[in-house]
C-alpha positions as CSV (number, residue, x, y, z in Angstrom):
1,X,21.7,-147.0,22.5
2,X,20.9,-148.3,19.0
3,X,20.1,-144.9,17.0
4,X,21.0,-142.5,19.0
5,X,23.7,-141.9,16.2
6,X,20.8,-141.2,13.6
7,X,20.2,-138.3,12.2
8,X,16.5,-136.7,12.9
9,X,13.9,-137.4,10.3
10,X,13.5,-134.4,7.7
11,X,10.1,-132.7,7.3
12,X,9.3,-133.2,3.6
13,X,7.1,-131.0,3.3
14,X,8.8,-128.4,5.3
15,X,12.1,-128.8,4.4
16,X,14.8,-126.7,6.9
17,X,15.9,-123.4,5.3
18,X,19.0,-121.6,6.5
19,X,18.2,-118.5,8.4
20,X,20.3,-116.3,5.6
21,X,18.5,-117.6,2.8
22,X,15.2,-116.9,4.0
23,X,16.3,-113.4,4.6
24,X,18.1,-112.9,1.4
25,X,14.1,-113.8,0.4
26,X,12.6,-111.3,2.3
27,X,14.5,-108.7,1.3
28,X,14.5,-109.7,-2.1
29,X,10.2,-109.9,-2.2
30,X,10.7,-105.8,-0.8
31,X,8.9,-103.4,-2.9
32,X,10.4,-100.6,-4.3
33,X,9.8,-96.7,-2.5
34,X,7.8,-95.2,-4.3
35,X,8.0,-91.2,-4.8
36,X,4.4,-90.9,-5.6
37,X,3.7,-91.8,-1.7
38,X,1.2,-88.7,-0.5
39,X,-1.7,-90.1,1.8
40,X,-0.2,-91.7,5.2
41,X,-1.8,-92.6,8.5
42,X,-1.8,-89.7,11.1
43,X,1.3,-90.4,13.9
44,X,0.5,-92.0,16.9
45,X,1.5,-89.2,19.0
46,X,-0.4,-86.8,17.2
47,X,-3.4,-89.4,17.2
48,X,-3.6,-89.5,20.9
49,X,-3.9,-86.1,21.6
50,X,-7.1,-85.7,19.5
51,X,-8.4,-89.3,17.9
52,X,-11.5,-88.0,16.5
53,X,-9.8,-84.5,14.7
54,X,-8.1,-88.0,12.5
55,X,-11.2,-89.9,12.2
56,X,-14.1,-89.2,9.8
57,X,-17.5,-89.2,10.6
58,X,-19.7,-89.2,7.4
59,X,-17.9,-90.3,4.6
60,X,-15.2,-92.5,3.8
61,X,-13.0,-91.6,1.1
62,X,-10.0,-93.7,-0.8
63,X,-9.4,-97.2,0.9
64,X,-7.7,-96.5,4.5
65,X,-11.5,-96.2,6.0
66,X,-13.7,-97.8,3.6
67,X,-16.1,-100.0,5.2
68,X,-15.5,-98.7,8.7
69,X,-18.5,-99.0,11.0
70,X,-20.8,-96.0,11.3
71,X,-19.9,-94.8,8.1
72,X,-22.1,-97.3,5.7
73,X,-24.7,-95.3,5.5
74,X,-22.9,-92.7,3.0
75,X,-21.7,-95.5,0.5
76,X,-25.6,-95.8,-1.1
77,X,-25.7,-92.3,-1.9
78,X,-21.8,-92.3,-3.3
79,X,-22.9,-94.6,-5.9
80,X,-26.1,-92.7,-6.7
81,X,-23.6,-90.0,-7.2
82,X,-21.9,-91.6,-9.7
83,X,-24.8,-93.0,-11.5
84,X,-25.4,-89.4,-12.0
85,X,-21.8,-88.7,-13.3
86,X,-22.4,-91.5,-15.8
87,X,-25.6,-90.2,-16.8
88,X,-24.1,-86.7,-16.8
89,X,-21.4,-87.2,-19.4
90,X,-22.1,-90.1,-21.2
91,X,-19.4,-92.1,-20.7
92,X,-19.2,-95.6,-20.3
93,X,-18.7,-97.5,-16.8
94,X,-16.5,-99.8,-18.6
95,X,-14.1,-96.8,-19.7
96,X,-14.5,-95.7,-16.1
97,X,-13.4,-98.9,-14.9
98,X,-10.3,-98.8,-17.3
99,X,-9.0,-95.7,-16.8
100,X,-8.8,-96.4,-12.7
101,X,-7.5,-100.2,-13.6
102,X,-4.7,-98.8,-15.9
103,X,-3.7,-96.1,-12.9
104,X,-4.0,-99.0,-10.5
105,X,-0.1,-99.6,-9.8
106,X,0.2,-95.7,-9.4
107,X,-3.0,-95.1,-7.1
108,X,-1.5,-97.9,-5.0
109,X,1.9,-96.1,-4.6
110,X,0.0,-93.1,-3.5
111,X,-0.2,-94.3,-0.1
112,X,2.0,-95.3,2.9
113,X,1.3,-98.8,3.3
114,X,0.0,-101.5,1.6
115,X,-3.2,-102.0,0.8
116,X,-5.2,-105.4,1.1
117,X,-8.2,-105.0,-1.1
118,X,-8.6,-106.9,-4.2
119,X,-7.7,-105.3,-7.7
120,X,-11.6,-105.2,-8.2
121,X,-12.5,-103.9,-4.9
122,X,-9.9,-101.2,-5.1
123,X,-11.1,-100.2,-8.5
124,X,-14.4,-99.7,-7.2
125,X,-13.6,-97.7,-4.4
126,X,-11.4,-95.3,-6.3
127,X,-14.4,-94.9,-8.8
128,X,-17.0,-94.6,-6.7
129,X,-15.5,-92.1,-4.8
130,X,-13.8,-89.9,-7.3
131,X,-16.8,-89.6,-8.6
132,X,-18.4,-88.5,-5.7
133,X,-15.9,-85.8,-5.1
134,X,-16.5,-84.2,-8.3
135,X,-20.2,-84.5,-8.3
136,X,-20.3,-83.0,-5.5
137,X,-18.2,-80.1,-5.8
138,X,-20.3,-79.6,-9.0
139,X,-23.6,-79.2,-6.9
140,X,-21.9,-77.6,-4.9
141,X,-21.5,-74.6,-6.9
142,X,-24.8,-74.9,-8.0
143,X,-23.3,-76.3,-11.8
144,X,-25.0,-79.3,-11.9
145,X,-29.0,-79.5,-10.4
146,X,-29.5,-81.3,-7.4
147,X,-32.4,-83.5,-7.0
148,X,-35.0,-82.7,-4.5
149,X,-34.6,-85.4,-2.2
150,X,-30.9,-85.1,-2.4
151,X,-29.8,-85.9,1.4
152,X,-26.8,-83.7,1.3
153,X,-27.6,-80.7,-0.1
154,X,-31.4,-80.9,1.0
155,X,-29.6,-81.3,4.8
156,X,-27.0,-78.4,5.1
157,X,-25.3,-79.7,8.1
158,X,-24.5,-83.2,6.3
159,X,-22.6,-80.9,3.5
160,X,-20.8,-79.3,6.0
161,X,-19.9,-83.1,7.9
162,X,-18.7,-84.1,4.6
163,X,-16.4,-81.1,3.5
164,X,-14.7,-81.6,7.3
165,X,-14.1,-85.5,6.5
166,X,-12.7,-84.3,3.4
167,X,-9.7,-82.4,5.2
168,X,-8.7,-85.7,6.9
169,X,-5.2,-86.5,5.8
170,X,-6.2,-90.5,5.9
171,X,-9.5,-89.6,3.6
172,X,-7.5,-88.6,0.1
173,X,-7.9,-89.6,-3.1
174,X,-4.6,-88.7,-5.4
175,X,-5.6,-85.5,-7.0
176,X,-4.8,-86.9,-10.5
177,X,-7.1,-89.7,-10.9
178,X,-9.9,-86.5,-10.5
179,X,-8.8,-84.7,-13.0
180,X,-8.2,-88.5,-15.4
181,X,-11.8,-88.7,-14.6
182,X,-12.9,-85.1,-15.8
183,X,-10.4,-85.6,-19.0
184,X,-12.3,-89.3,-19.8
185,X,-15.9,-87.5,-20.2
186,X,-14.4,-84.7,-22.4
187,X,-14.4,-86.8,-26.1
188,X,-17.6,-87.6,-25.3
189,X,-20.2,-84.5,-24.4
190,X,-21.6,-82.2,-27.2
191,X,-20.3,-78.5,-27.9
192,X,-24.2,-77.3,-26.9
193,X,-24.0,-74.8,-24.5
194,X,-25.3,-76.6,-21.1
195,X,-23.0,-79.5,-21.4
196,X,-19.3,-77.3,-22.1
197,X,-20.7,-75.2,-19.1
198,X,-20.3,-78.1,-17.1
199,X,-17.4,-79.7,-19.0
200,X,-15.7,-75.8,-18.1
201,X,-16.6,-76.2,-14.1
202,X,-15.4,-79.1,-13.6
203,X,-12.4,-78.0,-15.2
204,X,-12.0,-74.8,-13.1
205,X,-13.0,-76.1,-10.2
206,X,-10.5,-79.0,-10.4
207,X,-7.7,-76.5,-11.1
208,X,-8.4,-73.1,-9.9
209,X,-5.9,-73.4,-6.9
210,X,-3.1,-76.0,-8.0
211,X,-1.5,-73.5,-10.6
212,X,1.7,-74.6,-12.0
213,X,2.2,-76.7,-9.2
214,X,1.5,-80.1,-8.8
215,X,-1.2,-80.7,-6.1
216,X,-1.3,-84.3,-4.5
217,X,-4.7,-84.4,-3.1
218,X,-7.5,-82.4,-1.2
219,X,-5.4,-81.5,1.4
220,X,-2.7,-80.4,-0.8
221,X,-4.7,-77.7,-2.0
222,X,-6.2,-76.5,1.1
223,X,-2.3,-75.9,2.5
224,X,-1.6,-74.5,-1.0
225,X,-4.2,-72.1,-0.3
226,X,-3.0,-71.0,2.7
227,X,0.5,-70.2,1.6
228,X,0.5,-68.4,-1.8
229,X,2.8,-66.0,-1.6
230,X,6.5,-66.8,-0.5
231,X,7.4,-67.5,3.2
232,X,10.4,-66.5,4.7
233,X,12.8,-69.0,4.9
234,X,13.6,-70.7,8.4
235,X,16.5,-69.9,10.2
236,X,18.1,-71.2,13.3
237,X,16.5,-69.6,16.7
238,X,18.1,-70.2,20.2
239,X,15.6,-68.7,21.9
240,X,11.6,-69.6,21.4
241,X,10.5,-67.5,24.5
242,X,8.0,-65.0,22.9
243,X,5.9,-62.3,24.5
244,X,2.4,-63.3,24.6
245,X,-0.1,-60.5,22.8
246,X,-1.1,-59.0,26.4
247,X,2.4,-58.3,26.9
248,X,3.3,-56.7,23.4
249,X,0.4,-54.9,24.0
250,X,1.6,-53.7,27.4
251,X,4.9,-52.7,26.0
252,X,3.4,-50.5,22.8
253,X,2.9,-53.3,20.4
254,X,0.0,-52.2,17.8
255,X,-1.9,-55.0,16.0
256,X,-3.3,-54.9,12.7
257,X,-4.8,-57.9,10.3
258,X,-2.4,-59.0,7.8
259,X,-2.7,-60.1,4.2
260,X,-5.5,-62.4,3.3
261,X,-2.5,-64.3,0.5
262,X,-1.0,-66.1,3.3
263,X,-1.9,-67.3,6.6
264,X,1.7,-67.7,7.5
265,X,2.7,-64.1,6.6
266,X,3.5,-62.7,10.2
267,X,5.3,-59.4,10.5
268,X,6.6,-56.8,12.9
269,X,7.6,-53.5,11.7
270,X,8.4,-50.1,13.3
271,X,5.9,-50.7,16.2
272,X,2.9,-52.4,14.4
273,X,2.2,-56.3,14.4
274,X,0.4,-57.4,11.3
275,X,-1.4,-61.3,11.7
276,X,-3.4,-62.3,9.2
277,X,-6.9,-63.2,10.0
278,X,-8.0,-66.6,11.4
279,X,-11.9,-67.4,11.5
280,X,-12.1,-70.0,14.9
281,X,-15.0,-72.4,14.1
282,X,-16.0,-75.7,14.9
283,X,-13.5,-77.7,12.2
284,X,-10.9,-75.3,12.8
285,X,-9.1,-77.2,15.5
286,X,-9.4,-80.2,13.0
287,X,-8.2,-78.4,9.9
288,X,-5.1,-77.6,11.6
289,X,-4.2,-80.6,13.0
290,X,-4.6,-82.5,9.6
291,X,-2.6,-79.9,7.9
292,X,0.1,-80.6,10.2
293,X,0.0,-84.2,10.3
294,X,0.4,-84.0,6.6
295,X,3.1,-81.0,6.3
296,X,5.0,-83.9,9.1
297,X,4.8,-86.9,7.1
298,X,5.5,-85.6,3.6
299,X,7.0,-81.9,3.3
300,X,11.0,-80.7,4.1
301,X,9.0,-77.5,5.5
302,X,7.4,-77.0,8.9
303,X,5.2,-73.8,8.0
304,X,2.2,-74.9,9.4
305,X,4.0,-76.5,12.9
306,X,6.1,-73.1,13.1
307,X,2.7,-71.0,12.5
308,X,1.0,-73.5,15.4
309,X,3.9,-72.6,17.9
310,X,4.1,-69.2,17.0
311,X,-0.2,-68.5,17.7
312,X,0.7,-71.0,21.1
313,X,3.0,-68.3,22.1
314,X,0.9,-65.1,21.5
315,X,-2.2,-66.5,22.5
316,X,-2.1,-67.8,26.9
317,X,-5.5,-67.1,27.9
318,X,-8.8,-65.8,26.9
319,X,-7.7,-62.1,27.6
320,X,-5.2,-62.6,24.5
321,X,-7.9,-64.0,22.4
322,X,-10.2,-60.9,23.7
323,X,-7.5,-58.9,22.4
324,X,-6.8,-60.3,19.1
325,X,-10.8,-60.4,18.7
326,X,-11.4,-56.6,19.3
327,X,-8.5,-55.8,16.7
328,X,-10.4,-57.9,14.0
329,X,-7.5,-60.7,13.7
330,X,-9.7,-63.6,15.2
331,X,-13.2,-64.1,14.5
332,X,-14.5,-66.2,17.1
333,X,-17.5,-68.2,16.1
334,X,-17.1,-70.6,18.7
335,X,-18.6,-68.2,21.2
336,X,-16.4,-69.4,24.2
337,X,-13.1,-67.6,24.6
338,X,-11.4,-69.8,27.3
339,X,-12.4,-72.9,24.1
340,X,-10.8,-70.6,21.7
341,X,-7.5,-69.7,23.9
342,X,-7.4,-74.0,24.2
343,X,-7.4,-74.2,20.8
344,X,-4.3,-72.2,20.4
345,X,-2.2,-74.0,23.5
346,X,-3.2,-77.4,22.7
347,X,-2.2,-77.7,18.8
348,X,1.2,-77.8,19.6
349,X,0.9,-81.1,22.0
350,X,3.1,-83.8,20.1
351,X,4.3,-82.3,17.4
352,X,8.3,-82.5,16.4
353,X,9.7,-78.5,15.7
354,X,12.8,-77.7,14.1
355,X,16.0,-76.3,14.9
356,X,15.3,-74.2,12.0
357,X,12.4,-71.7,13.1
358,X,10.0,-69.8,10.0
359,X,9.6,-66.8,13.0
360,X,13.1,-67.0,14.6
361,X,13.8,-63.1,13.3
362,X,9.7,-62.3,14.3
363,X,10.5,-63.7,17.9
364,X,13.7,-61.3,17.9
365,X,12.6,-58.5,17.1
366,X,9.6,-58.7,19.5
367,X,11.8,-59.6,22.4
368,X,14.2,-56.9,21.3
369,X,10.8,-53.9,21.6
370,X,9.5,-55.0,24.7
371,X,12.9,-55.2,26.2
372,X,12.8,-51.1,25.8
373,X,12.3,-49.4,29.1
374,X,11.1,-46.4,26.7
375,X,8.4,-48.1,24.5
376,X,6.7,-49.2,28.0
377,X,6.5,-46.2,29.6
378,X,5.2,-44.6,26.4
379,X,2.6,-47.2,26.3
380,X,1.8,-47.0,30.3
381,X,1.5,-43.1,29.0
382,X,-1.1,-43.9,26.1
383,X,-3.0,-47.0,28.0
384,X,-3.6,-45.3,31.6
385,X,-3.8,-41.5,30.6
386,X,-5.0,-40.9,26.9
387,X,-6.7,-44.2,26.2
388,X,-10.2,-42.1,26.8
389,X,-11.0,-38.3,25.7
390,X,-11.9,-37.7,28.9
391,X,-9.0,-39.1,30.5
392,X,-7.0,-37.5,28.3
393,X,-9.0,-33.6,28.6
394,X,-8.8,-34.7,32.2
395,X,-4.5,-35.0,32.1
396,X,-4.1,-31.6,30.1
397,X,-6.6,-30.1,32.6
398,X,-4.1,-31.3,35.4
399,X,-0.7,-30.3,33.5
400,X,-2.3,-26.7,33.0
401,X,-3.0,-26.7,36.3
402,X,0.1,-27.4,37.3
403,X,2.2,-25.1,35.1
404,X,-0.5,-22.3,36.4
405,X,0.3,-23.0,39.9
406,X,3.9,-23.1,38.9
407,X,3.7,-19.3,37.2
408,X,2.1,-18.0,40.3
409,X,4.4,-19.9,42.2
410,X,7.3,-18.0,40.6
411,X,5.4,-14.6,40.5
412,X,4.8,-15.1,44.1
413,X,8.5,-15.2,44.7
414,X,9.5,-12.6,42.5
415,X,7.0,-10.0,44.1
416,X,8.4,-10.9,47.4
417,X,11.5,-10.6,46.3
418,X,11.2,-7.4,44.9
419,X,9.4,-6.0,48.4
C-alpha cells in the first residue's frame, strides 16, 4: 500500500521524549531534605482510630488547616489580634511582613510536604497567626488587658477549645518565627516601666520551658515538659506480659505517686511502685495521642509510645483505675471509670513499639515479685486479716484464744498424767 512505509507524523508541539530523560528530569526538579522538617500530618493508622483527637475544632493554626470549613469564624478575631500586637509594640506591618518573607524558605522546610499557597498567602498566614499565639498567651497571663467584648477570654470554654487545638501536631507554627517576632518589637518599645513588663513576658513566656534546648514548636514544649529529668535508656525486652495493678496489688505491690519532673519516671523498688500523677480530663485522650503521633514521625525515642503501653498494661478495667484513684496517682475528672479504663486500653491501637522497651527492667522486676509464693501470702495475710482494726483485734483475739486453749490443753494432760 502506498505509505504504509512512512514514518508517523510528529507532534510539534509535543514532541516524543524518551522515557529516561523525563526521569532523569524528575529526579533532577527533586528538592532537597530538609533537616528543619518538624510539623507532619498524623499517620493514617493512627488517624483512624480517633479522626477528631487529629482534627481541630476552633482554630486553625500554620497552613495544613487554614481555611478548613467550620473553622472561619476564628480567622476575624486572629487578625484583630494582631492589630493589637501592632498597636502593642509599635512596630511596623511592613517589618512584620519582612521578617516572615525573609524566613519564608525556612518556615516552608518546617513541614512534611509541600505547601501550595502563594508566597503572599503564606506570609500572611504565618503572621497572622504567630501573632495570635503570642497575644494570646500574653492575656493569658493577664500581661496584656483584654478588651471587654473579647470572645475568648470573655467565653472560658472557647480558651480552653483553643489551647486543645493548639496541641494538634498538624496545628504548629515553627517555634522560631515566635520568638523572631518577639525580638522584631524589641528596638522599638520605650524603657518605661509598662512596656519592658511586657517586652519581659513575652520573653519568659516564650522561653521558660525550652532551656538550652532547641524547641521546634508548641508541641515540642509540651513533651519537653513532660520529660525533664533523664529517662532510662531502652533496652531489649522479650517479654511485654505485665501484671495489671489489681494483680500487683494482690501479690503485695504498694503504690505511691511519683515525681511531678517527669511523667515517664516509673519505678519499682523494694516492694513500693511509684507512678507519677496523671490528671484524666476531657483533652487528655487527645494530648496523648498527638504527643505520640509527633514523638513517631520525628524522634529516635519512643518514651511516650513505651509510657502508653506500659499504663495499657496496669490499667484493664475500671477496678484498676479505682485503685490507682484511691492511692492519689489518677485524678479522674472525667467522672466515668469504665471511660477512663478506655482511655488507657485504647491509646495503644496502631501505634509501632520497639524492640527496644524504656520499661523492659520495670516489667522484670514486677514479674519477678509477683512470681513469689511468699510476697502473696503475706499480702493475702495484710488484705483479708489486718486490712481493718477490727479485723485485725478480731485475729489476735482468735490466736490468744487459741494459744489459751493450747496451755490448758497441755495442762490438761500434764495433770492427768501426773494422776
Amino acid at each position: 500500500m502506498e505509505g504504509s512505509n512512512q514514518a508517523a507524523p510528529v507532534d510539534v508541539e509535543n514532541p516524543y521524549i524518551p522515557l529516561e530523560t523525563s526521569m532523569r528530569q524528575e529526579l533532577g526538579r527533586l528538592s532537597p531534605l530538609s533537616s528543619s522538617c518538624c510539623i507532619y500530618r498524623v499517620p493514617e493508622r493512627l488517624r483512624l482510630v480517633n479522626e477528631n483527637a487529629y482534627t481541630p475544632q476552633v482554630v486553625s493554626i500554620g497552613p495544613l488547616h487554614h481555611g478548613k470549613k467550620g473553622l472561619e469564624a476564628m480567622e476575624e478575631h486572629k487578625k484583630r489580634y494582631l492589630q493589637e500586637f501592632l498597636c502593642r509594640t509599635k512596630v511596623s506591618l511592613e517589618d512584620c511582613i519582612k521578617k516572615i518573607r525573609d524566613q519564608e524558605t525556612r518556615l516552608r522546610n518546617c513541614y512534611a510536604e509541600t505547601i501550595g499557597f502563594s508566597s503572599d498567602e503564606f506570609v500572611r498566614i504565618i503572621l497572622v497567626d504567630a501573632a495570635f499565639i503570642i497575644e494570646l498567651l500574653l492575656k493569658s497571663n493577664f500581661r496584656t488587658p483584654r478588651k471587654e467584648n473579647d470572645r475568648i477570654f470573655n467565653k472560658p470554654v472557647m480558651f480552653h477549645d483553643i489551647m486543645t487545638d493548639m496541641q494538634l501536631l498538624e496545628n504548629q507554627l515553627p517555634f522560631f518565627i515566635l520568638e523572631d517576632l518577639f525580638y522584631l518589637q524589641e528596638g522599638t518599645l520605650s524603657s518605661d516601666s509598662d512596656t519592658s513588663d511586657d517586652r519581659l513576658s513575652t520573653f519568659f513566656i516564650l522561653k521558660r520551658l525550652s532551656s538550652t534546648k532547641k524547641v521546634e514548636h508548641f508541641l515540642d514544649l509540651i513533651l519537653r515538659s513532660l520529660c525533664q529529668s533523664e529517662v532510662v535508656p531502652s533496652i531489649p525486652l522479650e517479654d511485654l506480659t505485665t501484671p495489671s495493678v489489681t494483680e500487683l496489688y494482690q501479690a503485695g505491690v504498694k503504690f505511691k505517686v511519683g515525681s511531678r519532673k517527669n511523667i515517664f519516671d516509673i519505678r519499682f523498688t523494694d516492694g513500693i511502685l511509684e507512678i507519677p500523677k496523671i490528671k484524666v480530663e476531657d483533652h487528655t485522650e487527645i494530648s496523648l495521642r498527638n504527643l505520640l503521633a509527633f514523638e513517631q514521625c520525628h524522634y529516635q525515642h519512643n518514651y511516650v509510645c513505651d509510657y502508653m503501653i506500659m499504663m495499657d498494661r496496669f490499667v484493664n478495667n475500671a477496678s484498676d483505675v479505682d485503685l490507682l484513684v484511691d492511692r492519689g496517682i489518677i485524678e479522674n475528672v472525667l467522672g466515668d471509670r469504665k471511660e477512663v479504663a478506655a482511655l488507657f486500653n485504647n491509646l495503644g491501637i496502631g501505634i509501632f513499639g520497639s524492640h527496644d522497651f524504656t520499661f523492659a527492667n520495670l516489667c522484670q522486676d514486677l514479674n519477678r515479685y509477683c512470681s513469689s509464693t511468699r510476697h502473696k501470702r503475706m499480702a493475702n495475710l495484710r488484705q483479708n486479716y489486718f486490712n481493718t482494726p477490727w479485723r485485725t483485734l478480731s485475729v489476735i483475739a482468735a490466736v490468744v484464744l487459741l494459744i489459751l486453749t493450747l496451755i490448758q490443753t497441755v495442762c490438761s494432760i500434764i495433770s492427768a498424767a501426773r494422776a
